[in-house]
C-alpha positions as CSV (number, residue, x, y, z in Angstrom):
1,X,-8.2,-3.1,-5.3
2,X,-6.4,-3.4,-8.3
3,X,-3.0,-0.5,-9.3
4,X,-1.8,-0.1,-12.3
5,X,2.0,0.9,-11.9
6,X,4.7,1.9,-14.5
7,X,7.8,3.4,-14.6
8,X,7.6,6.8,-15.7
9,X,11.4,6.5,-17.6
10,X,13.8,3.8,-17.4
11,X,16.6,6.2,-16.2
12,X,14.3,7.3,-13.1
13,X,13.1,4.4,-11.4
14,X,12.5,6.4,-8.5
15,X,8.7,8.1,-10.5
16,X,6.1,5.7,-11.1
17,X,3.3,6.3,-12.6
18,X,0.0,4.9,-10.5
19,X,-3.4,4.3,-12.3
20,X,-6.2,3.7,-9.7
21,X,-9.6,2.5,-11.6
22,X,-12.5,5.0,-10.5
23,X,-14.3,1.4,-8.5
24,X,-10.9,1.0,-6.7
25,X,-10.0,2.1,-3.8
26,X,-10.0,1.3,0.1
27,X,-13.5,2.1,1.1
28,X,-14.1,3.0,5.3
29,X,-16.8,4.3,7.3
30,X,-15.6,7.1,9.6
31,X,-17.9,9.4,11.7
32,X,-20.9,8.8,9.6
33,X,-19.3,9.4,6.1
34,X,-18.1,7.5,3.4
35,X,-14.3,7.6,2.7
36,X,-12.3,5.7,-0.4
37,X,-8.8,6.1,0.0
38,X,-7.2,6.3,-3.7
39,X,-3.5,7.0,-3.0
40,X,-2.1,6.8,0.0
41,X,1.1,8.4,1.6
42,X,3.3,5.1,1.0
43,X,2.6,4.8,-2.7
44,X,3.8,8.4,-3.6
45,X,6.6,8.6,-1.7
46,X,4.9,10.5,1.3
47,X,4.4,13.5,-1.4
48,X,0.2,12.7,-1.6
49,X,-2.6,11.2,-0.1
50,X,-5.9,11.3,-2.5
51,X,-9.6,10.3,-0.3
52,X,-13.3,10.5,-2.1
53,X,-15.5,11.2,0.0
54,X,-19.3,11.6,0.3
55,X,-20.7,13.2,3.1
56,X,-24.6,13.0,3.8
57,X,-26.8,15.8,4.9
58,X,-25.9,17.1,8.1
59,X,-22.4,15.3,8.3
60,X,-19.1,16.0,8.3
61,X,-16.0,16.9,11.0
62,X,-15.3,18.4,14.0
63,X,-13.4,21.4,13.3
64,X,-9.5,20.7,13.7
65,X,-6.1,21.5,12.5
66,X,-3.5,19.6,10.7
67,X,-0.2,20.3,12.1
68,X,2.2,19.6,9.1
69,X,-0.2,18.7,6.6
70,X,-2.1,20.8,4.0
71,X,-5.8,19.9,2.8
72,X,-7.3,20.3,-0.5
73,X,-10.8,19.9,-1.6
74,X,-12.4,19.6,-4.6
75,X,-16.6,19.4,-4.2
76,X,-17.6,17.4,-7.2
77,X,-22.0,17.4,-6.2
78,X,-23.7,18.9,-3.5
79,X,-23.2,21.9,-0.8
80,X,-20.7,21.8,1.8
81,X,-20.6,24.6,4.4
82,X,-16.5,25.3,5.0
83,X,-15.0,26.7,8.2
84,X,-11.5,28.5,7.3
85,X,-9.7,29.9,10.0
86,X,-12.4,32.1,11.7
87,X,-14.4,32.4,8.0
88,X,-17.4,30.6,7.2
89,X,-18.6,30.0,3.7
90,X,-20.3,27.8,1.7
91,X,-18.8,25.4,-1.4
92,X,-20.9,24.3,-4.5
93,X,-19.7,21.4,-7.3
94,X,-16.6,22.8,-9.0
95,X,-15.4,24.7,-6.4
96,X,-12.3,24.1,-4.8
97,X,-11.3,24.9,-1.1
98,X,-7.2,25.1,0.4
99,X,-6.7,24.6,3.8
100,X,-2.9,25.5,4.8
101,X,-1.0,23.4,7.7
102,X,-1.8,24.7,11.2
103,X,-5.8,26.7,9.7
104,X,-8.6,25.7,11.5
105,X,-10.8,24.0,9.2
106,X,-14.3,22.1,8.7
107,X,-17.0,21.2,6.7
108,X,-20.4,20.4,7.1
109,X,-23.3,18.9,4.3
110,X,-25.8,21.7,4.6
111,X,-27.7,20.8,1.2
112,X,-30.4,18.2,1.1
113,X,-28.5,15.7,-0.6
114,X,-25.3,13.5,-0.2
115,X,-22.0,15.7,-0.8
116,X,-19.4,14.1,-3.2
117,X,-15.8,15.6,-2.9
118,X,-12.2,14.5,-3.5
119,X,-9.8,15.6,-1.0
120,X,-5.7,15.8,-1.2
121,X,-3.3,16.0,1.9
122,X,-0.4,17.4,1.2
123,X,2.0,15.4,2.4
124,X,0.6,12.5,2.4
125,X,0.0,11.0,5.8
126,X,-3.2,11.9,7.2
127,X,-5.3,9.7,5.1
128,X,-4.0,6.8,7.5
129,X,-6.5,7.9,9.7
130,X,-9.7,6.5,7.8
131,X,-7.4,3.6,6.9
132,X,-6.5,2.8,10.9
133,X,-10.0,4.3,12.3
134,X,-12.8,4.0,10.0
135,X,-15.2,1.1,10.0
136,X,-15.3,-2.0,7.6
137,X,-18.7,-0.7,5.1
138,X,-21.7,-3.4,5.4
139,X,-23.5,-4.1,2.5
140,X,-26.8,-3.3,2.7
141,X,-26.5,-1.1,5.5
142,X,-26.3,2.7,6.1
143,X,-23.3,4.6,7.2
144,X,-24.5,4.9,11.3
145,X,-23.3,8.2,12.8
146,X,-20.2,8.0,15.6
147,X,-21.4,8.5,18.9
148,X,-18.5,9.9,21.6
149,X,-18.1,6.4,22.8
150,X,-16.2,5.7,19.5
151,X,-15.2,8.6,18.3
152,X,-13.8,9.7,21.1
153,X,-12.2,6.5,22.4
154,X,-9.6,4.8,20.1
155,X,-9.8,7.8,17.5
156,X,-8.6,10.6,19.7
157,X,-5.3,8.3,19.4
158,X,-5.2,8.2,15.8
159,X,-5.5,12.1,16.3
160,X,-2.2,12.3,17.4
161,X,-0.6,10.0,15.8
162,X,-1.7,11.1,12.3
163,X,-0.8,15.0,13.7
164,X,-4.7,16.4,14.4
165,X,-5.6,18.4,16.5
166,X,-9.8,19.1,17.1
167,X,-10.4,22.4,17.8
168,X,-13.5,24.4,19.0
169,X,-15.5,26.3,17.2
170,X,-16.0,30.2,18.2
């Protein structure tokens, strides 16, 4: 993984400016999807943490809450059913989707082909959780789905940790 970084203007060397090639990027396996971290918490200060994701048919996460962290997505291909708060709806490419600190939230690949999104967490923090958690990809190999002896062994500590909370569906 290669970053490009710069100072922004020699009087603030406190903003950088971070260019992240679209091959770069910490690639994990988590739950059966495929997660590239592009900017994590660390590099911007704690302000942003950037993941692409793609998401096959039929995947996604449990419902769950962030407590001090919003989530953005942005669905670049594919459908993605969302779960808002107690509002269910579906997301199609160019569509984006806000998920406030403490709002129950999901989504799911409903469509017949592999989802690709970027998401944001605002702060940054939560994208630690793929970094700590997720698997090391195989070549060759497809993404295997988590069964409950990993996801919820070791993860349900990273839940915590990274301020998640899974939460049941109605």
């Amino acid at each position: 993984m290669t970053f490009e970084i710069t100072q922004s203007s020699p009087r603030d060397a406190k903003h950088e400016r971070i260019h992240v090639p679209s091959a770069d990027g910490t690639v994990k396996w988590f739950s059966g999807n495929v997660y590239s971290i592009k900017l994590t918490a660390g590099q911007t200060g704690g302000a942003l943490g950037v993941v692409e994701a793609w998401v096959p048919p039929g995947g996604g996460p449990v419902a769950h809450t962030h407590a001090d962290q919003d989530e953005t997505f942005f669905l670049i291909s594919g459908e993605l059913e969302f779960l808002g708060g107690d509002h269910v709806f579906t997301a199609g490419p160019g569509d984006l989707v806000h998920c406030p600190r403490g709002t129950r939230h999901r989504f799911k690949n409903i469509g017949l082909y592999t989802a690709h999104m970027l998401f944001f967490c605002t702060p940054g923090g939560s994208e630690g959780l793929f970094l700590e958690g997720g698997d090391i990809p195989e070549p060759g190999v497809h993404v295997p789905a988590w069964g409950p002896e990993h996801s919820q062994g070791p993860v349900l500590g990273l839940f915590t940790k990274y301020s998640l909370e899974a939460m049941p569906e109605a």
